[in-house]
Phi, psi and omega in degrees: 000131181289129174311142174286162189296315231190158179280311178291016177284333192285343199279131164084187181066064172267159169309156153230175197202145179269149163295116160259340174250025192211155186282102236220022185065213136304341153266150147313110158228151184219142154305108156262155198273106155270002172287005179269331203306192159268356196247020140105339165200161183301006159258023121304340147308314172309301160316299159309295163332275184323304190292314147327298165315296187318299201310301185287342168296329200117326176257016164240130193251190185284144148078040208268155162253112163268127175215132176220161184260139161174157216291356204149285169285356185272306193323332197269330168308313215292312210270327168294329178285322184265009157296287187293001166255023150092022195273143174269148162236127177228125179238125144298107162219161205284143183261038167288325191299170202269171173270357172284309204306317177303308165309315181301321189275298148357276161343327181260001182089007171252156180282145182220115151308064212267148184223185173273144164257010155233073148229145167238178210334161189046016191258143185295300226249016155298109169340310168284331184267341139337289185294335154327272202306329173291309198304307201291352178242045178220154164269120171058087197201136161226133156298109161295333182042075156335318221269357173231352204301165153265352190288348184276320170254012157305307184302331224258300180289316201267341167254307167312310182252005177272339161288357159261310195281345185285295181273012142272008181022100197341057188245070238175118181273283185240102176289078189280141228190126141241185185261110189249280152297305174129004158340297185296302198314317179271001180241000148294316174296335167266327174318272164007281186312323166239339166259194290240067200308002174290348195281130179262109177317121159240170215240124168249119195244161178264152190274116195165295201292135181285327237280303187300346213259268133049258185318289163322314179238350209069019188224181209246127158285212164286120183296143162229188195241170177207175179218022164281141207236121172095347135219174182098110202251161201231019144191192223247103170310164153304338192243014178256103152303094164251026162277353183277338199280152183228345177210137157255100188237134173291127196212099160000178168281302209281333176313306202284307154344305186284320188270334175276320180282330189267331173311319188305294175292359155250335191275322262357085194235105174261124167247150204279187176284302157343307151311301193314307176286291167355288205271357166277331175308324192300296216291327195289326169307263176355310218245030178235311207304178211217335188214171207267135186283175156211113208239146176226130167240170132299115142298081166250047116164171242253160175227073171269324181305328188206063184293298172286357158241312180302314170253043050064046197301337162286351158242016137317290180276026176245359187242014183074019174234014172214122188279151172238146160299121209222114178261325201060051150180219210284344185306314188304338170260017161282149179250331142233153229241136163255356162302354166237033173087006187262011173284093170285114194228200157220129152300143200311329187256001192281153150280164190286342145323290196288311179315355162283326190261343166272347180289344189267318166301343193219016170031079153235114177308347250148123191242156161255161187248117215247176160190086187070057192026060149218130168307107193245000197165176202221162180207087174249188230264333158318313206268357171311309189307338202264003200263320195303300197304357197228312177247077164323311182312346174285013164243045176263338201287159192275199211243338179292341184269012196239325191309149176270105195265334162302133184240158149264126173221161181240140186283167191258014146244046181297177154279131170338303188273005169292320195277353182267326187294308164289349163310295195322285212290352202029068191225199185218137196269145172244122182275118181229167234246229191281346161276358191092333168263178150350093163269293179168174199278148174247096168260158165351280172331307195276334166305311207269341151280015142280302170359272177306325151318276183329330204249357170264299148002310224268000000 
């Protein structure tokens, strides 16, 4: 194989690969890995394409600003092709998105524009209407708007899909697809539609998303949220054919979640949450047929983007999607427990160096001071400040000459409002447990996310 000219030479010919360690039923299903790409998903097709059109239409010019709302991943296609073709990037995003992806874009040189994700279309601090709005206060400027450009499912029929139907050696039952623009759905479908009309579209949507409702009844249901990134829509892009869909499956947060961790741990194909909704719609699609299928989905895209949150067991569980062992008192708002290894701490002889640096590794304000799993003391990022701020060497001094060693600790069928009392006090509640020891810490925070868990339960 020959060196590439450029990294964008790199977009697309991505691999595919079969599921072998997951139950598919009676079909055959394979993965194309658009998680190959370089910038990490298939909307790095998307991205060269548009941008590629604009240059030849005319309207992205030398030293030109490219700007689009989007969830992430078109943003991170868009700002690597116009980096390397000397291009400004300005990305609008919803601020739901994982914190690799803002890194990532950022990394790249782009400006990011972070909004709320819960407003919709005509709202000023609506993504798409944000973006709307700089280009037109921006000079030598283009909106790509995906959800409507044609360049965008252009990319999807002319590369995407001949290369699937190339590696299913022109065999292909069923195609699950979800909608973020509606690019993929509709330029697979239409490719699909005239070189292999057996292929069936499905439509895999997150349960919220108007899209399934659509498909099924022709009218928008009730909009809900999801917390899955990058499809699922609260209306029908201009550039989504859903008359190409032929089934519609509806797929939970906690499925689509659950399904990205087990891909990992049975395929090991690390994947974003999309994918998680992808290959579960696939696998649900597989396990309903009666005769054996040959069905394809995507890994569209890696999931390195969102190492803290899908895989993530503490904002698993503060978002409701990994059931915890449920006491009915105070134990439920600790979040990590040291009877299950999850206590990040420091010891008493430890320096106020290394406690610093784990409070920054694991982004905590405050360590408990272990001495043999008994709490000898407590630590936040004041009294480090308060040992430090007159001496840096003082932060070879140990963790005992800074700790606050008076504790508040509470038995675990204490009162609710006993842990509000010491909130009042700005202070961190020590939770201990049905022996008397050390269970774990309660801060502000791990209250209002059990709060906030308890009350979606409810």
């Amino acid at each position: 194989m020959s060196a590439a000219a450029n990294v964008l030479d790199l977009i697309g010919n991505t691999p595919m690969v079969e599921v072998k360690n997951i139950d598919t039923g009676p079909c055959r299903l394979f993965l194309k890995l658009e998680s190959q790409n370089p910038g990490g998903s298939i909307k790095d097709r998307i991205g060269l394409s548009m941008i590629l059109a604009a240059e030849k239409n005319g309207t992205l010019k030398t030293g030109g600003t490219v700007i689009e709302a989007t969830a992430g991943n078109t943003g991170l296609g868009l700002a690597l092709v116009a980096r390397q073709k000397g291009y400004k990037m300005i990305v609008v995003v919803p601020d739901k998105m994982s914190q690799e992806k803002i890194l990532h874009l950022k990394a790249l040189g782009a400006d990011v524009r972070m909004t709320r994700s819960d407003v919709g279309k005509g709202h000023p601090e609506y993504y798409q209407d944000m973006a709307e709005r700089i280009h037109a206060e921006t000079p030598n400027s283009i909106w790509i708007n995906q959800f409507a450009n044609p360049a965008n499912p252009i990319a999807h029929e002319t590369t995407t899909g001949p290369e699937i139907l190339e590696q299913m050696d022109g065999d292909i039952d069923a195609m699950v697809v979800g909608v973020g623009s509606g690019g993929t759905l509709s330029g697979l479908g239409r490719f699909f539609k005239a070189n292999s009309p057996k292929t069936k579209m499905i439509l895999a949507d997150p349960k919220g998303s108007v899209l399934a409702d659509m498909v099924e009844t022709g009218t928008m249901g009730e909009l809900g949220s999801w917390l899955v990134e990058g499809i699922g829509e609260d209306f029908v892009p201009p550039n989504c054919d859903l008359s190409l869909v032929a089934e519609a499956v509806r797929v939970s947060d906690e499925e689509a979640f659950a399904t990205t961790r087990e891909l990992l741990e049975k395929e090991g194909l690390l994947g974003g949450s999309s994918t998680g909704t992808l290959v579960a719609a696939a696998l649900r699609y597989c396990r309903a047929q009666t005769e054996p299928k040959r069905v394809c989905t995507f890994v569209c895209d890696s999931g390195n983007k969102y190492l803290s949150k899908a895989f993530n067991p503490f904002w698993l569980t503060d978002a409701g999607l990994v059931e915890r062992e449920r006491f009915g008192d105070l134990r439920d708002f600790v979040s990590r427990r040291l009877d299950k290894g999850e206590i990040v701490s420091v010891g008493p002889k430890d320096t106020l160096a290394t406690a610093f640096t784990r409070m920054r590794l694991h982004d905590v304000s405050q360590l408990p001071v272990l001495e043999d799993d008994r709490v000898v003391g407590i630590l936040d990022e004041g009294d480090v400040l308060l040992s430090v701020h007159s001496d840096s060497t003082h932060f070879d001094s140990t963790v005992d000459t800074a700790m606050t060693a008076k504790l508040i600790t509470l038995p675990y069928d204490a009162a609710l409002e006993d842990l509000i009392d010491i909130f009042k006090d700005d202070r961190v509640a020590i939770v201990m447990d049905a022996d008397e020891k050390f269970f774990g810490l309660v801060t502000k925070s791990d209250a209002i996310n059990t709060l906030k868990r308890l009350s979606k339960a409810a």
